[in-house]
C-alpha positions in Angstrom: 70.7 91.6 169.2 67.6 91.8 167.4 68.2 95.6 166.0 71.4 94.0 164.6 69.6 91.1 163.1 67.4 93.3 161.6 70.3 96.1 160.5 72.2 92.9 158.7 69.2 91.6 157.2 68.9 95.1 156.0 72.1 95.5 155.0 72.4 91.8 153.0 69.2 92.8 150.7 71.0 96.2 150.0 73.7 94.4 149.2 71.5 92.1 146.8 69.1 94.5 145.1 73.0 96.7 144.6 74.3 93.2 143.1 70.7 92.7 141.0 71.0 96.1 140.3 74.3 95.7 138.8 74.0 92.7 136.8 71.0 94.4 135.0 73.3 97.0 134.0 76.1 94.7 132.7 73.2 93.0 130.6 71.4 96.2 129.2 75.6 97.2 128.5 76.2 94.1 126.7 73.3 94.3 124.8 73.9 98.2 124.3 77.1 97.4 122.8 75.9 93.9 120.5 73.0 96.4 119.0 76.0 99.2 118.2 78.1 96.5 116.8 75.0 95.6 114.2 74.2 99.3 113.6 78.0 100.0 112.5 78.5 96.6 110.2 74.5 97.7 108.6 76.4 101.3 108.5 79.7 99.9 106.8 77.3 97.5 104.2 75.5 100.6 103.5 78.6 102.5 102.6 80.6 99.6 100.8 77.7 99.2 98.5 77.4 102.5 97.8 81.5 103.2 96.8 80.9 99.8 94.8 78.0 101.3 92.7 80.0 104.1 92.3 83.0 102.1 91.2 81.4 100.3 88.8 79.4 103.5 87.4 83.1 105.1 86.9 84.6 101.3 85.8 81.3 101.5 82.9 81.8 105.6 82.1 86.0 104.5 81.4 85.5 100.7 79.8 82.5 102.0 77.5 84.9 104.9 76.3 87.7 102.5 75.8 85.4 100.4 74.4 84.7 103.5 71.6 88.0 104.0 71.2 89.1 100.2 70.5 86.3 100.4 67.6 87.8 103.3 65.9 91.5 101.7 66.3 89.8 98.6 64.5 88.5 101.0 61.9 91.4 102.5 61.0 93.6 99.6 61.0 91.1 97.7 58.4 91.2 101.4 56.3 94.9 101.0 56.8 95.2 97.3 55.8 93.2 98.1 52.9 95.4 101.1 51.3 98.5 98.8 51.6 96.8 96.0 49.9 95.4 98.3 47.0 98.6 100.0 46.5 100.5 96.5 46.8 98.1 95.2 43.8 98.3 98.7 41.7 102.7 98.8 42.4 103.1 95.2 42.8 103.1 94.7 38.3 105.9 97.4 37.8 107.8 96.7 40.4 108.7 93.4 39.8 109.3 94.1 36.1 112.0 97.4 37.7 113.4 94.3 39.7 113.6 92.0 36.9 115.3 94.5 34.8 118.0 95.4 37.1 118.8 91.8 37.9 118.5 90.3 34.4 119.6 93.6 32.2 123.5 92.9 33.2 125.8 96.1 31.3 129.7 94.9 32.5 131.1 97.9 33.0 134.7 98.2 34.6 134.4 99.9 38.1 135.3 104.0 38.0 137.6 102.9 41.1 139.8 100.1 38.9 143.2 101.4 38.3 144.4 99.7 35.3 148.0 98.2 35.5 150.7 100.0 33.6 
């Protein structure tokens, strides 16, 4: 009875040191698995900083060229504004005298289109 004793003693810290065994394994797991989950959001930071830097290095490259381009637009629309109000000021004299011609210099003529009663 003894040998059995000692065989189930035996057998119950076998079982123990498996089940110690076991939960140390579960824990170094675990902790396995928390230290991969920090390594891939670092990793993902990493990378989403990076596209953003290169974003915004495209974003300056495209709004610095528009910006370029809105200058010269403002350019010529002042150069443009400018020839219409020289030309307005040069034209503006003789055309109001044409207009005050044709309204005021009045010659009744009978339209070529009347037919004249018989």
């Amino acid at each position: 009875m003894t040998s059995q004793s000692q065989g189930i003693q035996q057998l119950l810290q076998a079982e123990k040191r498996a089940k110690d065994k076991l939960e140390e394994a579960k824990k170094r797991k675990g902790k396995r698995l928390k230290q991969a989950k920090e390594e891939a959001i670092a990793e993902i930071d990493h990378y989403r900083l990076q596209r953003e830097k290169e974003f915004r290095n495209k974003q300056s490259n495209v709004m610095g060229s528009q910006g370029n381009l809105s200058a010269k637009i403002e350019e010529q629309t002042a150069e443009t504004i400018r020839s219409i109000t020289s030309s307005y000021h040069k034209n503006m004299e003789s055309m109001m005298k044409k207009l005050l011609s044709t309204i005021c210099d009045i010659n009744p003529e009978v339209h070529p289109n009347f037919r004249h009663a018989v």
